[in-house]
C-alpha positions in Angstrom: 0.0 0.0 0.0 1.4 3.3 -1.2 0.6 6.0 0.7 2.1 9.5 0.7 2.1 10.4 4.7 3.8 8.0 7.8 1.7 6.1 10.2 1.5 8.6 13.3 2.8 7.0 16.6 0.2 9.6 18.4 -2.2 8.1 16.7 -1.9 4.8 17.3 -1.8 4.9 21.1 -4.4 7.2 21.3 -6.4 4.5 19.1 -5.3 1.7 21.5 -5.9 3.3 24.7 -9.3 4.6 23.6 -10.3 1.2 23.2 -8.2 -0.2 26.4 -5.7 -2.2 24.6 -2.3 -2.7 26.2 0.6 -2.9 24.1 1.0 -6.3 24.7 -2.4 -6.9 23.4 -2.6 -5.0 20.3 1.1 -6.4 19.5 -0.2 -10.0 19.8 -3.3 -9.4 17.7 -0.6 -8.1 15.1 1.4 -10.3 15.3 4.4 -8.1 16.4 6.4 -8.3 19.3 5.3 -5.7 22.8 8.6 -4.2 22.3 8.5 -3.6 18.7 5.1 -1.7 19.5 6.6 0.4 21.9 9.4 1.6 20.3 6.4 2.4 17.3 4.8 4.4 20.2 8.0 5.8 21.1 8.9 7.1 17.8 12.4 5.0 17.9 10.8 2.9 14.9 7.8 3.6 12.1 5.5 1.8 11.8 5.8 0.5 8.3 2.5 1.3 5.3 1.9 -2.5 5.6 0.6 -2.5 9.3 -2.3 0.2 8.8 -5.0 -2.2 7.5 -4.0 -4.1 10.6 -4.4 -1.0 13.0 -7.5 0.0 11.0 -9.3 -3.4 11.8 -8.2 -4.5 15.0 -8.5 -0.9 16.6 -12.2 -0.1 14.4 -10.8 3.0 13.8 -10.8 4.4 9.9 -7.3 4.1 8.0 -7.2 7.7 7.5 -7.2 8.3 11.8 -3.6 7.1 12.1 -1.9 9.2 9.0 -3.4 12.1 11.2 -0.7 14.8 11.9 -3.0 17.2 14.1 -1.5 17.5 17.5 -3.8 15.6 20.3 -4.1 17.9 23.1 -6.0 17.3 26.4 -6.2 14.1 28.7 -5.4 10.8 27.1 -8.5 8.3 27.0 -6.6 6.4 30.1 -7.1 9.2 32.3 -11.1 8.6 31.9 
């Protein structure tokens, strides 16, 4: 899948923790390893084009959500 814009790591945990998936979780149902996931998170890796119909699915959450570059301000969905 081609696509012009990176997968945002913002994105993806606010995705997951919206619908209370720990990392470990969502990196099973991925089929990635916890750590890999993190360091996604933790912008020390990207996330590469092929995991986005993965995210899209797993997390219910429209492709388009996680090439999203608008900053996420306020309380993360944890904090609710």
């Amino acid at each position: 899948m081609a696509l012009d814009r990176q997968i945002n790591p913002e994105m993806i945990m606010l995705a997951r923790e919206a619908r209370r998936v720990t990392q470990r979780e969502l990196a099973e149902r991925l089929g990635i390893a916890q750590g890999t996931l993190s360091r996604i998170e933790n912008r020390l890796a990207i996330a590469p084009d092929s995991r986005l119909p993965g995210l899209a699915s797993t997390l219910q959450f429209q492709p388009e959500f996680f090439l999203r570059t608008d900053p996420v301000y306020g309380p993360s969905a944890s904090e609710f």
